[in-house]
C-alpha positions, 0 to 999 in steps of 0.5 A: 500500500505504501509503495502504490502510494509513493507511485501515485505521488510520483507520478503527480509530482511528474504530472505537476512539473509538466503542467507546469512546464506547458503553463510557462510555454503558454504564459506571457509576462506581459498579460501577467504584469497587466492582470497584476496590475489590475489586481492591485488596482482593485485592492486600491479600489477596495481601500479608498472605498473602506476610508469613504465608509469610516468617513461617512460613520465618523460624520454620522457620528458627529452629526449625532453629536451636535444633536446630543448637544443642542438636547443638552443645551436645550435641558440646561436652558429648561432646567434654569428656567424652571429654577426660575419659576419655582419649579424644582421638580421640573429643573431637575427632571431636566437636569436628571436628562441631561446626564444621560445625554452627557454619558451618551455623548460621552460614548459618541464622543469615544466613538469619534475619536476611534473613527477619526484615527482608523480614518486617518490610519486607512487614508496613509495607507491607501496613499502609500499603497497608491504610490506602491500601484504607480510605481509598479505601473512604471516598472511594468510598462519598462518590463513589458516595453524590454520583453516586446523588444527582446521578443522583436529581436528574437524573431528577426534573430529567427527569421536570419538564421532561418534566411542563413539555413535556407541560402546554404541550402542554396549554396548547396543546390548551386554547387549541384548545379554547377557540377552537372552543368560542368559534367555535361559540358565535359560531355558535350566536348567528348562528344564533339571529339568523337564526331569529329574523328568519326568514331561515333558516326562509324558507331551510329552507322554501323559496321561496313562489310570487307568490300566496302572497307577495302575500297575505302583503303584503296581510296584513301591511298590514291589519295595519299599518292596523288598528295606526294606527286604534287609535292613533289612537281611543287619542289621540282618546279613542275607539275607530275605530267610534265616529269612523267613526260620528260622522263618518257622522251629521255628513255626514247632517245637513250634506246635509239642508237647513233641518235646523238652522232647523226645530229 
């Protein structure tokens, strides 16, 4: 029993401190200053109506006082005018009233005085809490000012780490870009090269059969044979026909005998 116990009260230690946890997420500082503002200003509220109420006893009080004492003064009047016409009887009925007036007095009196000082006594205090409320005004309205500041710095703080996360990410994105990009320009220049030598067009047209290659050979090399004689007649001077035909008339004269002696 005593170890379910320590369970459950664990678990409501735990469930407390969560609570906790999500109301200081939840709170804002700045309605908290605001409703504790508006809490005091309610007990100010509270105070000052207190003071009006023991005024307005300490005035019935003195109001009842004056009446006492006009009773008084009327009894003391009544009791001297009685004396004055013989009347003991009635002076001192009167004067036997005015005594109980005067312990009543008395009392409204003691009443008074206590009055007045709690009066006096609430008036302080509801000046110094007024002063207390002013100033927790000011510092509230400094707090809430520093807390929407902070919270402004916060999130433009928020907003450039967000911006320096998302250019890397560019950064990144870029980077890939000019890689590809440079990939497929190496690509492209390969395969301009091998257009250019024929490999690839020999691949897309496709293999030729041993007739055609060797035509292909015989051309290419009557091609390079036609090339050297014309380099040659250009460093002899003359063009391949005109050596082929001086060379066929100096062998015509060497083979007829007795051609030079004739002449």
């Amino acid at each position: 029993m005593a170890a379910h116990m320590g369970v459950m009260k664990r678990v409501s230690t735990i469930f407390r401190a969560k609570a906790n946890k999500a109301l200081d997420k939840m709170e804002d500082p700045r309605e908290t200053l605001d409703y504790s503002y508006q809490s005091q200003l309610e007990l100010l509220q509270k105070v000052r109506r207190g003071v009006a109420d023991v005024a307005t006893s300490r005035k019935r009080v003195e109001i009842q006082m004056h009446q006492v004492q006009q009773q008084l003064d009327k009894l003391d009047r009544q009791a001297r005018d009685a004396l004055g016409a013989g009347r003991e009887d009635l002076a001192r009925e009167a004067l036997s009233r005015k005594s109980g007036l005067t312990t009543q007095l008395a009392d409204l009196q003691t009443q008074y005085a206590s009055l007045q000082g709690e009066e006096e006594k609430l008036t302080v205090a509801s000046q110094r809490l007024q002063a207390k409320v002013d100033a927790f005004r000011v510092k509230k309205e400094t707090i809430k000012a520093t807390y929407t500041a902070a919270e402004a710095t916060t999130k433009i703080n928020e907003v450039f780490t967000g911006i320096s996360e998302e250019m890397s990410d560019v950064g990144l994105a870029i980077q890939r870009a000019e890689d590809k990009t440079e990939q497929m320009k190496a690509r492209a220049g390969a395969i301009d090269e091998l257009m250019a030598s024929g490999a690839l067009t020999d691949q897309i047209s496709g293999p030729q059969d041993d007739i055609q290659a060797e035509l292909d050979r015989m051309g290419a090399t009557q091609g390079v044979d036609a090339e050297l004689e014309r380099m040659k007649a250009e460093i002899a001077g003359g063009s391949p026909k005109q050596l082929a035909g001086s060379g066929g008339a100096d062998s015509a004269q060497a083979d007829q005998p007795g051609a030079g002696e004739g002449q």
